[in-house]
C-alpha positions as CSV (number, residue, x, y, z in Angstrom):
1,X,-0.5,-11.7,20.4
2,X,0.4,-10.5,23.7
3,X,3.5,-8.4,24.0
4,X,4.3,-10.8,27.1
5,X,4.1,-14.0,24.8
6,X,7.5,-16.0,24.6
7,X,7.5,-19.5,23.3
8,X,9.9,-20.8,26.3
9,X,6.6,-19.6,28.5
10,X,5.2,-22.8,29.6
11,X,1.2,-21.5,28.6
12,X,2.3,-20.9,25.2
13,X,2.8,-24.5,23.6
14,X,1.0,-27.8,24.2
15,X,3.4,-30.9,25.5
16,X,2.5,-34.0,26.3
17,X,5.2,-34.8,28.0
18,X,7.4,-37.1,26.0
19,X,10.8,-37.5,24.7
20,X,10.2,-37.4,21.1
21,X,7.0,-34.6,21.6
22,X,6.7,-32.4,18.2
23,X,5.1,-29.8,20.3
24,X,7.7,-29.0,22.7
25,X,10.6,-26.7,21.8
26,X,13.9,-28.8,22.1
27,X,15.1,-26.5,24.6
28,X,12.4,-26.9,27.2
29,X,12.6,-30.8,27.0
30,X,14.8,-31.3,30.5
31,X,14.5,-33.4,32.9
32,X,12.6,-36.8,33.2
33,X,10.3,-37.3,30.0
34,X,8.3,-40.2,28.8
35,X,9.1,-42.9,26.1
36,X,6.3,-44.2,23.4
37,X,5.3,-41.1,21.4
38,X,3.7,-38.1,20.9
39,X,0.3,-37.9,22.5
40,X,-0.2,-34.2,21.3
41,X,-2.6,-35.8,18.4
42,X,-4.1,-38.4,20.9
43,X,-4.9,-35.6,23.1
44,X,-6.0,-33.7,20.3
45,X,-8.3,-35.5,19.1
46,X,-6.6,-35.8,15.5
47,X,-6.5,-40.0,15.5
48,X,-9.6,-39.6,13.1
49,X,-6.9,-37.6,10.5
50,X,-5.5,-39.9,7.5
51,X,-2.0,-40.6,7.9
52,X,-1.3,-38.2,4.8
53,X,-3.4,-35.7,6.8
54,X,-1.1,-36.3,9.8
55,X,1.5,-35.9,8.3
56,X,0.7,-32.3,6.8
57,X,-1.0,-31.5,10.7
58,X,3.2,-32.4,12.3
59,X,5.2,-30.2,9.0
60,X,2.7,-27.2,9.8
61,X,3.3,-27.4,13.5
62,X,7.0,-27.9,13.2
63,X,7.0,-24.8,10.5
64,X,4.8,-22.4,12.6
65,X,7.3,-23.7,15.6
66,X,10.2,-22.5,13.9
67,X,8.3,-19.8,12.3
68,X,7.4,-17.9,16.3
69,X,10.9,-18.7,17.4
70,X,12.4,-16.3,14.3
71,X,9.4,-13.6,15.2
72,X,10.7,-13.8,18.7
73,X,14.1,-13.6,17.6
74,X,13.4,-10.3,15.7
75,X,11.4,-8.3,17.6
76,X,14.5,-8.8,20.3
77,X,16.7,-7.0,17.6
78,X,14.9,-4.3,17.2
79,X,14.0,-4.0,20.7
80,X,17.8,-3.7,21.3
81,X,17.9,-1.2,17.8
82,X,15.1,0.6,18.9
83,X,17.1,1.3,22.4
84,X,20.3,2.1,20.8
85,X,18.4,4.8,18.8
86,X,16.6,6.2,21.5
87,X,19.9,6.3,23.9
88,X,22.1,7.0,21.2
89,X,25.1,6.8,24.5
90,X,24.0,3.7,26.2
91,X,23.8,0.9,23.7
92,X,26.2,-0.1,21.0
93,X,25.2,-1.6,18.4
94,X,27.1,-4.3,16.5
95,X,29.7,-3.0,13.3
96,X,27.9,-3.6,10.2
97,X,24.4,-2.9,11.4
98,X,21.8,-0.3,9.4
């Protein structure tokens, strides 16, 4: 995975477009959006799956969603750790940190 990868980066997760898209991070869905469904699985070419199937294909997106946002989440704390260490004068870190 790139270094530059964030999932708020508009190349790095599929949306269709909709109000209720499984795809989309809550936080990017502004603005005008479309009513009727997801049409990530249209466009995906995952109508053929079995509902059960489906439904398995939406938990693992949502998971792996959630998933990248705590990675992303993480690697900016010990970005900022990893400055505080290296400029031991510039950066503060929070009481109770290791």
């Amino acid at each position: 995975m790139s270094e530059d990868f964030k999932l708020s980066d508009p190349k790095s997760y599929i949306d269709c477009g909709d109000n209720s898209c499984i795809c989309c991070p809550k936080e990017e869905k502004t603005g005008m959006r479309t009513n009727g469904g997801c049409r990530c699985f249209k466009h995906g070419n995952f109508l053929a799956l079995s509902s059960e199937e489906n439904r398995k294909v939406r938990r693992a997106i949502l998971y792996w969603r959630f998933r990248a946002q705590e990675a992303e989440e993480e690697v900016a704390r010990l970005k900022d750790r990893l400055e505080a260490w290296e400029n031991p004068g510039r950066v503060k870190l929070p009481q109770g940190s290791p």
